[in-house]
C-alpha positions in Angstrom: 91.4 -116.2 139.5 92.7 -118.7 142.5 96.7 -117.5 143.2 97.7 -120.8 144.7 101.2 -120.2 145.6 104.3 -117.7 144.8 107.8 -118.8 144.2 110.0 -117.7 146.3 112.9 -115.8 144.5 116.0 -113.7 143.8 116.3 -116.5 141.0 113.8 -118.6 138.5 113.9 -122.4 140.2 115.7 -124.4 137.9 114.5 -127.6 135.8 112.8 -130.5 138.1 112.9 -128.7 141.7 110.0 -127.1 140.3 108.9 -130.0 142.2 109.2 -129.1 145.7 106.7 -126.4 145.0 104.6 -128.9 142.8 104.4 -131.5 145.3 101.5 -130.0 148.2 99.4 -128.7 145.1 99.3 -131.8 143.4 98.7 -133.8 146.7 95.0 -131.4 146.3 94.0 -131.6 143.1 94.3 -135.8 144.0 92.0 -134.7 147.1 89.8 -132.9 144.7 89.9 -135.9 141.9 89.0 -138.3 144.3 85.6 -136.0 145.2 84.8 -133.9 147.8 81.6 -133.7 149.2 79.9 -130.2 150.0 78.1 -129.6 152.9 74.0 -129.1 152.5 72.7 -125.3 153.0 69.4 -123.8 152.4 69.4 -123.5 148.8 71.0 -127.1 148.7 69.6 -129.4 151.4 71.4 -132.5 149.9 75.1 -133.4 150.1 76.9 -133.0 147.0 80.1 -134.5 145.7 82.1 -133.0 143.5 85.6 -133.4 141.5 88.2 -131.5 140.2 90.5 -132.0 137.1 93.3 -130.1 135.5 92.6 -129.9 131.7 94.9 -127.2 130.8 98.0 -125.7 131.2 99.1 -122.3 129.9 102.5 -120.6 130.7 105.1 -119.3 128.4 107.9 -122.0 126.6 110.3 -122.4 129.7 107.9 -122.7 132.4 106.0 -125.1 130.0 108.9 -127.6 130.2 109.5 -127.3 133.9 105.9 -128.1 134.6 105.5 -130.9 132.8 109.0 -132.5 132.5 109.6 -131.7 129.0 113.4 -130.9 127.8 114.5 -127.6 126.8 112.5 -126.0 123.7 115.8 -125.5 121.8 116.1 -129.2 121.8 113.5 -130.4 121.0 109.7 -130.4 120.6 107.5 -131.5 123.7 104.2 -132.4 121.1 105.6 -133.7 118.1 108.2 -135.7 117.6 110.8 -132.7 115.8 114.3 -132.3 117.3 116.2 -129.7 116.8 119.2 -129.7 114.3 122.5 -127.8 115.3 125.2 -126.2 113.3 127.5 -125.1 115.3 126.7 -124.1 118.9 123.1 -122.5 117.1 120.0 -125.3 117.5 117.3 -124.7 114.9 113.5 -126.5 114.0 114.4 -126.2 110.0 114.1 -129.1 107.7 110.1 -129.6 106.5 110.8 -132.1 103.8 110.2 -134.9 106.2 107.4 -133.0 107.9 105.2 -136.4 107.7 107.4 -138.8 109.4 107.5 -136.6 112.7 104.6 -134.4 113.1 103.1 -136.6 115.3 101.6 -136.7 118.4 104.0 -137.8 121.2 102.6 -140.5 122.9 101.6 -139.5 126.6 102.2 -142.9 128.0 105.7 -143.2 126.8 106.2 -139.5 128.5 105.1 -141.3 132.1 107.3 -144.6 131.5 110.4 -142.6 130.7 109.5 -139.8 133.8 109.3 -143.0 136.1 112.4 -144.2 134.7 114.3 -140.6 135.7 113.2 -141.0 139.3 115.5 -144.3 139.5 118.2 -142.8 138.3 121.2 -142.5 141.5 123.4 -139.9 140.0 123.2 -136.5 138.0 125.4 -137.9 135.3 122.7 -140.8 134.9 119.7 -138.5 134.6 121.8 -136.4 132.1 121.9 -139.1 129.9 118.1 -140.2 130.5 117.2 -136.6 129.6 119.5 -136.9 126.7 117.8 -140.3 125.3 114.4 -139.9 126.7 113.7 -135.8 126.3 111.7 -136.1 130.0 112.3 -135.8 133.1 110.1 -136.5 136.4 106.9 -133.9 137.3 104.8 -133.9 139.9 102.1 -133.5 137.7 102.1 -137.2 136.1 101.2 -137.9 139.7 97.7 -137.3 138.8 96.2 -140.1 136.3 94.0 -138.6 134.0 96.8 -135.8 133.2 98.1 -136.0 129.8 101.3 -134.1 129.5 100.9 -133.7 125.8 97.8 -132.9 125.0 96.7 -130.8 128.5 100.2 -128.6 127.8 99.4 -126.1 125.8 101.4 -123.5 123.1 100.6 -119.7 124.8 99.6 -117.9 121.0 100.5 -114.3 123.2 104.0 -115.5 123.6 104.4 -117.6 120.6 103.0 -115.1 118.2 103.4 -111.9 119.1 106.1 -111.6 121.9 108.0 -114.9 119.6 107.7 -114.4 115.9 106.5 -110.8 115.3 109.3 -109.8 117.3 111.4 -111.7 115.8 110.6 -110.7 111.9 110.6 -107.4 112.7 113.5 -106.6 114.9 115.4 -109.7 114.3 115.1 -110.5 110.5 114.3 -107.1 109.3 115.7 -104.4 112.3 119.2 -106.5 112.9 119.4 -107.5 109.1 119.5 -104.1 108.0 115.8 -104.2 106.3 114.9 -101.5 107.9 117.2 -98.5 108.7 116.5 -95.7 111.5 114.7 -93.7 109.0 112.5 -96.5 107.8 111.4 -97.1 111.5 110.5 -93.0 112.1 108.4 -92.6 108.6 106.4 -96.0 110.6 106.2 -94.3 113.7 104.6 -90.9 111.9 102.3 -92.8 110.0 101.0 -95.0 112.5 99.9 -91.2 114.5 97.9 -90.8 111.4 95.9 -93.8 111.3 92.9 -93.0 114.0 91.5 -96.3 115.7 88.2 -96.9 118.3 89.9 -96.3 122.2 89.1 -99.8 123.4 91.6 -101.2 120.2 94.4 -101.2 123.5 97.7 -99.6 123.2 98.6 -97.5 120.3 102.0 -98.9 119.7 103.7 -95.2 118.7 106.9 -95.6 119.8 108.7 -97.5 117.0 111.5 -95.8 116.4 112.9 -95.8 119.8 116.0 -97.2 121.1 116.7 -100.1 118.7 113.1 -100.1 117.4 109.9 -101.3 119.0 111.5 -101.0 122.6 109.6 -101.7 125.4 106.7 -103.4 123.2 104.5 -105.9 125.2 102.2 -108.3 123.9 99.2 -106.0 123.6 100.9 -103.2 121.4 103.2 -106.3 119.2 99.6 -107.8 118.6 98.2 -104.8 117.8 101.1 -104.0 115.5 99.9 -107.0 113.3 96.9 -107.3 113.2 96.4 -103.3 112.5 99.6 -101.5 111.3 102.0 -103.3 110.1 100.8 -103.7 106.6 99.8 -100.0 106.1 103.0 -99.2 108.0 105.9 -100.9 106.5 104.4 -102.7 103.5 106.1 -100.0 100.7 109.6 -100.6 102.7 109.7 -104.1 102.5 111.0 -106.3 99.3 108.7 -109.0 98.1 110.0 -112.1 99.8 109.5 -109.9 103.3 105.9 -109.1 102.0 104.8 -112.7 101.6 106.6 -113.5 104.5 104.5 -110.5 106.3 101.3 -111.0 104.6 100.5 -114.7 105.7 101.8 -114.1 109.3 99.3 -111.1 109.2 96.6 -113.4 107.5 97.4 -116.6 110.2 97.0 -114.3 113.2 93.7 -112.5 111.7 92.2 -115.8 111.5 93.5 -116.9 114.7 92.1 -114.0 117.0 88.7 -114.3 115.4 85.9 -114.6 118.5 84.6 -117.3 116.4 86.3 -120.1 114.8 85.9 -122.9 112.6 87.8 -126.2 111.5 88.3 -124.6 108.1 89.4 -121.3 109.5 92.0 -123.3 111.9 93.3 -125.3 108.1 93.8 -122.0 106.6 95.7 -120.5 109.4 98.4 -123.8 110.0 98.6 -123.6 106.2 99.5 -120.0 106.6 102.2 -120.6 109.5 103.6 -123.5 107.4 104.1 -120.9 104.7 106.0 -118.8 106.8 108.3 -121.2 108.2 108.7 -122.3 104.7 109.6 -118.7 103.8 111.9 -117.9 106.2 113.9 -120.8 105.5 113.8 -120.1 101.6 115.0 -116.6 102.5 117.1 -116.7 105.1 118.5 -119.9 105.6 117.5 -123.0 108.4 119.1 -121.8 110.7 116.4 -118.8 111.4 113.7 -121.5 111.9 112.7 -120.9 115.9 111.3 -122.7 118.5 108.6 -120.7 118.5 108.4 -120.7 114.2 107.5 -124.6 115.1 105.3 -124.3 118.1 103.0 -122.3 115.6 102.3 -125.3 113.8 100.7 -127.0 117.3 98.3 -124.0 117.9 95.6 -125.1 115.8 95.6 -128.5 117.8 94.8 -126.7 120.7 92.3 -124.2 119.2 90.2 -127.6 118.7 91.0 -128.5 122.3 90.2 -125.3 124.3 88.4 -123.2 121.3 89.3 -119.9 120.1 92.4 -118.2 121.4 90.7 -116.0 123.6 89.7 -119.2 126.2 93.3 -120.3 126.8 96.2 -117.7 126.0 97.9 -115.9 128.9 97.0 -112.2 128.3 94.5 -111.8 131.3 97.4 -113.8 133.4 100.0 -111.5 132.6 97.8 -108.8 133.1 97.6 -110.1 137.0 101.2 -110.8 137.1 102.0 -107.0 137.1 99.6 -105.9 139.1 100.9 -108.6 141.6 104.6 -107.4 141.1 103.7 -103.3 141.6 101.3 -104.6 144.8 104.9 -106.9 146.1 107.6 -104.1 145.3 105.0 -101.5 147.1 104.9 -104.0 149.9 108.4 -104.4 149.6 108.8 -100.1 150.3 106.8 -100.6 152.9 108.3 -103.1 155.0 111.9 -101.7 154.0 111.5 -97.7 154.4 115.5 -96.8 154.9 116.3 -98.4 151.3 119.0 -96.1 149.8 117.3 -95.9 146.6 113.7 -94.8 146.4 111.8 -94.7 142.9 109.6 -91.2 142.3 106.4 -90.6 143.0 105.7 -94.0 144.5 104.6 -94.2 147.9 106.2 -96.2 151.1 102.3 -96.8 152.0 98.9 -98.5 150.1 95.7 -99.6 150.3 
C-alpha cells in the first residue's frame, strides 16, 4: 500500500477544493499513462516501458462525490440516473414503479461535457445552478482520458452494507422504532456469549445492549452480526414483515461475501436487495428508502467489474487508516509534551 498524500486538517476539505490536493497527483498518473521507461539491471538488461492507469476507486459515499465530481448522495445518484424525492426538508431514493426508465447507466461523456462546463462558470451562484441542472461539478480526475467517472467509481459494500443498512435496520427501524426494547437487546447480547465460533471469525460483537444498542460497532463486528448472529439472535423477537425484511438482507450479504462468485449468484443477490428496498418501503413508508438502500442495487455492477467483494471493498484501508491515526496522535504527544490533557497509559515516545 502506496500512502500518496495526507490531507491536512482540523476540518474535512469541502466539495471541489479537493482539487488543490488532486491536482500534483493527477499531473503523475498522466506521467505514468504516457509510459515510463525503467532503467536495465542484471536480471533485466533491456529498457522497459511501462504505464500506469487508475481503474478503481474505493472510498466511502462523501469522499466518492468529492473525487469524482458527483453531487451530494442525498440528491441524487452518481451511476444511475435516480434522483432523490423530498417531502419536506427529508430526501429519500423511494419510488421503484418506474425502476426501468432510470436504472441506467449514466453516460461518462456527458459527466466530462457538463464538468467542463462548471469550470467556465464566473460566479458561485452560476456553478450553484450548473450543479443544480447538471448534478457535476469539475475533478481533477477527468483530467486523465481513459478515466470513466461512472464506471471506475465504485459503491464500498463495508460502508454500504454493514456500516449503511444493517445499521440502519437495526438501530434505526427496529432500536428507534421501538422493535426492540432494552430487554430485547440484553436476551441478544446473552445469547450471542453462548454461540461458540472459530477465533479467526474477527470480533465477537458482545456488546449489544450498550448505550443505545450496538454502540461502538465497526464494520467488522456489524458484518459479523449478519452474516452470523442475527438470525439466531433476534429472529423470535421480530414480527414477520421484520423477518423477511432480515432474512433476504442476510441471504444478499451471504452471497455477496462468498470468495467465489458467479453471474447467477450476483442475480440472486440484487434480486434480494431489491426485495428489501421493496420491503421497507411496504412497511415503513418511502421515506425510509436511503442512499445507501439504492447504492445496493449498483454493487453487483461492480462485483462483475472488480470480482468478488473481497478485491475492492475498503476493510484493509480502514484497517490502515487507524493505525495511521494512533501512529499521528502518538506523534502528535510527542512533538507536543506540556499538553494539559494526557490520555492513560499511552506513551509521549515510539518506535
Amino acid at each position: 500500500m502506496l500512502i500518496l498524500a495526507l490531507l491536512p486538517g482540523p476540518n474535512e476539505v469541502k466539495l471541489h477544493k479537493i482539487n488543490h490536493y488532486l491536482a500534483p497527483i493527477v499531473d503523475e498518473l498522466l506521467e505514468f499513462w504516457s509510459g515510463v521507461n525503467l532503467p536495465p539491471s542484471e536480471d533485466h538488461p533491456e529498457v522497459k516501458k511501462i504505464r500506469l492507469a487508475v481503474i478503481c476507486c474505493a472510498n466511502d459515499i462523501p469522499a466518492a462525490r468529492k473525487l469524482c465530481g458527483h453531487i451530494s448522495a442525498k440528491a441524487a445518484c452518481y451511476r444511475c440516473h435516480k434522483r432523490a424525492n423530498v417531502v419536506g426538508r427529508r430526501s429519500n431514493f423511494g419510488g421503484f414503479d418506474d425502476i426501468s426508465e432510470w436504472f441506467q447507466d449514466r453516460n461518462p461523456e456527458e459527466h466530462r461535457t457538463n464538468a467542463e462546463a462548471w469550470r467556465y462558470c464566473t460566479t458561485r451562484d452560476e456553478r450553484d445552478a450548473h450543479v443544480s441542472a447538471n448534478l457535476v461539478r469539475w475533478s481533477e480526475m477527468l483530467r486523465l482520458p481513459y478515466f470513466n467517472p461512472i464506471r471506475h467509481l465504485i459503491v464500498d459494500p463495508m460502508h454500504c452494507l454493514f456500516l449503511g443498512i444493517a445499521k440502519w435496520i437495526v438501530k434505526k427501524l427496529w432500536i428507534d422504532g421501538g422493535k426492540l426494547s432494552k430487554s430485547d437487546l440484553k436476551l441478544m447480547e446473552n445469547r450471542a456469549k453462548q454461540i461458540k465460533l472459530p477465533a479467526d471469525m474477527g470480533r465477537i460483537p458482545y456488546k449489544i445492549s450498550t448505550g443505545d444498542g450496538f454502540s461502538g460497532f465497526t464494520a467488522d463486528q456489524w458484518k459479523s452480526f449478519i452474516l452470523i448472529y442475527a438470525i439466531p439472535l433476534m429472529w423470535d423477537l421480530l414480527v414477520t414483515s421484520d423477518r423477511n425484511i432480515l432474512a433476504k438482507f442476510v441471504k444478499a450479504c451471504s452471497l455477496l461475501t462468498c470468495r467465489i462468485i458467479n453471474i447467477d449468484m450476483l442475480s440472486q443477490a440484487h434480486d434480494r436487495l431489491l426485495q428489501v428496498a421493496l420491503l421497507i418501503e411496504e412497511n415503513y413508508g418511502q421515506e425510509f428508502i436511503t442512499p445507501n438502500i439504492h447504492l445496493s442495487l449498483h454493487i453487483t455492477d461492480c462485483c462483475e467489474d472488480y470480482g468478488p467483494l473481497y478485491s475492492f471493498w475498503c476493510y484493509s484501508f480502514e484497517r490502515m487508516n487507524g493505525l495511521l491515526g494512533n501512529k499521528l496522535f502518538l506523534l502528535f504527544l510527542c512533538l507536543c509534551p506540556n499538553l494539559p490533557y494526557r490520555p492513560k497509559n499511552i506513551p509521549y515516545c515510539f518506535l
